[in-house]
N, C-alpha and C positions, 0 to 999 in steps of 0.2 A: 513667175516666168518659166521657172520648170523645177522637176523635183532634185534636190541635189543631191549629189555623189555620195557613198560615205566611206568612213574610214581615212583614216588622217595620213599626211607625207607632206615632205619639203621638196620644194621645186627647186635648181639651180637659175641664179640670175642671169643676165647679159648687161652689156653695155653699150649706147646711142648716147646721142645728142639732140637734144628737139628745143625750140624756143617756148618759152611761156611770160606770164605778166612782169616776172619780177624779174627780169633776166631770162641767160639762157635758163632751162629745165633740162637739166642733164640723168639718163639714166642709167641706174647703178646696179652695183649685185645686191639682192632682196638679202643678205646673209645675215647684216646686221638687225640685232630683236629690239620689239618695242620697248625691252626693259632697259637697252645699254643708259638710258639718260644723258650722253651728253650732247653740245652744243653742234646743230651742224651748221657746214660754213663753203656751199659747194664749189668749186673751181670754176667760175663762169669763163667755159671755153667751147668752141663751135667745131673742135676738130670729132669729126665723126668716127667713131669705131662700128665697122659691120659687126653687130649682133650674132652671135653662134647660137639656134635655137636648140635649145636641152633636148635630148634625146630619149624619145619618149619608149616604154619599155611597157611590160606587164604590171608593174608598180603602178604608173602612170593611171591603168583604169579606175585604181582604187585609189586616187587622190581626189580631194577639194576643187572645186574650182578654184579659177586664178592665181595658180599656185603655180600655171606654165605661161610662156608667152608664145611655144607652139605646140600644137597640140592634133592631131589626126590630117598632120599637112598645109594645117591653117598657122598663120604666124601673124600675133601682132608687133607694126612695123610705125615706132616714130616718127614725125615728118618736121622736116622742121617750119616752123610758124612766126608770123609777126607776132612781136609786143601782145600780151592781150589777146595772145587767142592758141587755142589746143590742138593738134591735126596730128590727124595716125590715118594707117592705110591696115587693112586685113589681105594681106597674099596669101592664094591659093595654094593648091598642090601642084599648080603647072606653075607657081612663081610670078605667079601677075596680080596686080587687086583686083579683088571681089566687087562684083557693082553689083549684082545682087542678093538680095535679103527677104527672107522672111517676116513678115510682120506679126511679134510677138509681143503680147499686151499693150496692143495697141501701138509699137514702136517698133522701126526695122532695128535699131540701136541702142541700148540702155548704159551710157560710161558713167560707172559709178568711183569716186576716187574717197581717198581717206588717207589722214595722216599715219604715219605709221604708230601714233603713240595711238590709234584709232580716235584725233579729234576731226574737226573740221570736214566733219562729211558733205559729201554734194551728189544730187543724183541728176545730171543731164542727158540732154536727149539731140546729139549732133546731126548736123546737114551733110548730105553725103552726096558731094561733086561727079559730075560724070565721068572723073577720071580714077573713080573707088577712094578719094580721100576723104574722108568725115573732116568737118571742120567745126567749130563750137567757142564762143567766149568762153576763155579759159577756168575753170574751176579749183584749178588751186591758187587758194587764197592765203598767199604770204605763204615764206620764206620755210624750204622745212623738207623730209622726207615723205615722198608722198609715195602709195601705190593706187595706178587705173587701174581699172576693169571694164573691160569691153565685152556687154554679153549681147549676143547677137544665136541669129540660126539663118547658116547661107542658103541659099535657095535650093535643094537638092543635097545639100548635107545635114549634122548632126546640130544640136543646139550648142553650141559653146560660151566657156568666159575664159577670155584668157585675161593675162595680169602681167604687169610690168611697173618696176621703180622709177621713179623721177625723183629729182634732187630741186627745187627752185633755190639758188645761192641766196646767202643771205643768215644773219645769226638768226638761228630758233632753239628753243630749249622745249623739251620735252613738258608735255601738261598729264602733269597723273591721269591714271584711267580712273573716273567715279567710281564709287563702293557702289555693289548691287543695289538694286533698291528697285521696288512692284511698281512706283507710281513716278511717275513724267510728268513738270509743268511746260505748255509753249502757250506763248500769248493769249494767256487766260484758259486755256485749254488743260484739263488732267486726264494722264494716260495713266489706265491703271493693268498694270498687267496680273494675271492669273494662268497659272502653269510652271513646272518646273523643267527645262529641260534633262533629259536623260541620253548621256554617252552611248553609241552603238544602238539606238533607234529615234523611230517617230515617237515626239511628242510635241502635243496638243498644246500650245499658246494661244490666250485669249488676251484680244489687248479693250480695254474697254474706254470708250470715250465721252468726256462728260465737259462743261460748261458753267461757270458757276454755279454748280453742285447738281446742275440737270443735267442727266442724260442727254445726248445728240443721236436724235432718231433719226435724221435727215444727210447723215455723210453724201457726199457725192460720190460718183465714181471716179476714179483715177486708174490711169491704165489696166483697164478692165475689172477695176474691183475697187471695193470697199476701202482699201488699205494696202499696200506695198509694203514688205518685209523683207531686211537684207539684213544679214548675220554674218560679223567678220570675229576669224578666232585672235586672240592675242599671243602675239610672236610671229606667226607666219604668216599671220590675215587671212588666212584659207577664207574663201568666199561662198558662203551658206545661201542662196536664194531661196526662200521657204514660199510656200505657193499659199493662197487660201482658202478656206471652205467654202464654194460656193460664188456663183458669181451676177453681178445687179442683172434680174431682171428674169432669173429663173424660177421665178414662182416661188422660191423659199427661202432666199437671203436675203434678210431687213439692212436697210441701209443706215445701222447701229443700234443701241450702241457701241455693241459687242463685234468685235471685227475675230476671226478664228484663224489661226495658222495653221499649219503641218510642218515642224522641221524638224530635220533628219541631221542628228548631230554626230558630228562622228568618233569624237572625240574628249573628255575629262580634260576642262582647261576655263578661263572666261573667254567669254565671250560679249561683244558689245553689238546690241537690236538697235536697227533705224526702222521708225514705223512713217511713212508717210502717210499722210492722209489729206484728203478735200473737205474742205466746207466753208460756206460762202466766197465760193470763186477763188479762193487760197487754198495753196497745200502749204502745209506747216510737217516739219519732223519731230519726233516723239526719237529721245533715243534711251537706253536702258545698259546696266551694265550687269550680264548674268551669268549663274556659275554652273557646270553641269558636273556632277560627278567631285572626284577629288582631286585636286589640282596637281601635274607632273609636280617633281623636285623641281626641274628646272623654269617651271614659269610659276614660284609659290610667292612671285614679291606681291606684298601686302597693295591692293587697288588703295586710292585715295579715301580721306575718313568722308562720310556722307558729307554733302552739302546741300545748296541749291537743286532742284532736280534739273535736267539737262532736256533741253531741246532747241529745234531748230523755227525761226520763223522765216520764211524765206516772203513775205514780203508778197507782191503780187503776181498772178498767178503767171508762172514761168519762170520766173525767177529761183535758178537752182533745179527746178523742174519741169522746164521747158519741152 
């Protein structure tokens, strides 16, 4: 989608009100980390608080994405929604929504959400009303703290992602973040990665994909490429979009089974990869849990002992990635 920012910082929160599946999705200040563990249990109430958008500064250039929820004038703005379904608006710098959009990888809108323990990812792709409100069957699945991302590039301005917390009420407990590990199983699919990332530059990830033990020469495209690459850091989620080498149809990128990144990490910490990819009519996700550099004191708690390798099937094509 584009290349990301670097150098790390924390955003300050706000707080809204918006509907989601489980209840209201109420959201909250980003403050609390993905390590606290305990139980959350949100207040399911509809009384709205106008959002105060953080005040963006010279710091601000050198942040992550999705680390603000306004950002060079742009402000993302909750709405509230029926039961079962997601809706936000993007206000301008004249304070009106945005009706148009740029289309970037194939999409004027990419809302990518994740739990804050970075489980349950989902990458959708919302309808956008004449009156500037995106709408979208809801993406968070059960009960828990989640953070959007909205990345978009309005018509006549800069690419952004902004980010903002939701709460869906309801008991959840935190699910450990998986131990590192090179290789991803999804519905028969192995993703094996190669590359290490490095704090404070580019580097080269290769994700490779293979099918009971063969290669898959045959990837589809998906939003103009080979593979989709999203990188959220643990604690603050900073939002890593890594772009790819090459794209279908340029005479020199094979459609697998080697898919290549470029991400620009900005920071010694983990980090957890969602690789999406197409083949036969399905996009399924590959996700990975990896470490760059040496880890602050403060985000040193020990990831979960290896297990199962983690990914996503999402089932038929749209589903999740519509």
């Amino acid at each position: 989608m584009r290349t990301v920012t670097r150098l790390a910082g924390f955003a300050a929160g706000l707080v809204a009100v918006f509907g989601a599946t489980y209840g209201v999705a109420r959201v909250i200040d980003p403050a609390p980390a993905a390590e606290s563990g305990r139980d959350v249990a949100a207040t399911p109430t509809r009384d709205a608080v106008t959002p105060a958008p953080e005040v963006r500064d010279e710091a601000a250039d050198r942040l992550p994405g999705g680390l603000l929820v306004s950002d060079r004038g742009y402000t993302l703005e909750p709405v509230d929604a029926p039961a079962g379904e997601f809706a936000f608006r993007i206000a301008g710098p004249d304070g009106r929504p945005v009706t148009r959009y740029d289309v970037a990888h194939d999409r004027q809108m990419h809302l990518i959400v994740a739990r804050r323990d970075l489980s349950g990812f989902r990458h959708v792709h919302p309808d956008l009303a004449p009156d500037g409100t995106w709408r979208v069957d809801t993406p968070l699945a059960g009960p828990g703290q989640w953070r959007a991302f909205a990345d978009f590039a309005p018509t006549g301005g800069e690419p952004l992602t902004l980010g903002v917390d939701v709460t869906v009420p309801g008991e959840s407990t935190e699910t450990p973040l998986p131990a590192p590990a090179t290789s991803a199983t999804v519905d028969g699919y192995t993703v094996t990665l190669t590359g290490a990332p490095q704090p404070g530059r580019t580097s080269p990830l290769t994700l490779t994909v293979s099918r009971d033990g063969r290669p898959v020469t045959d990837l589809e495209p998906y939003l103009g490429a080979y593979g989709h690459l999203v990188a959220l850091r643990r604690g603050d989620l900073a939002y890593l979009h890594v772009h790819p080498d090459g794209t279908p149809g340029d005479g020199r990128t094979r459609p697998g089974p080697a898919v290549t990144f470029f991400a620009d990490i900005p920071s010694a910490g983990s980090y957890r990869l969602y690789l999406d990819f197409q083949h036969g009519g399905r996009v399924r996700t590959a996700e990975f849990t990896v470490v760059a550099g040496a880890v602050p004191a403060g985000n040193a708690s020990t990831p979960a002992s290896p297990g199962p390798s983690g990914g996503t099937d999402h089932g038929t094509p749209g589903h999740g990635h519509d």
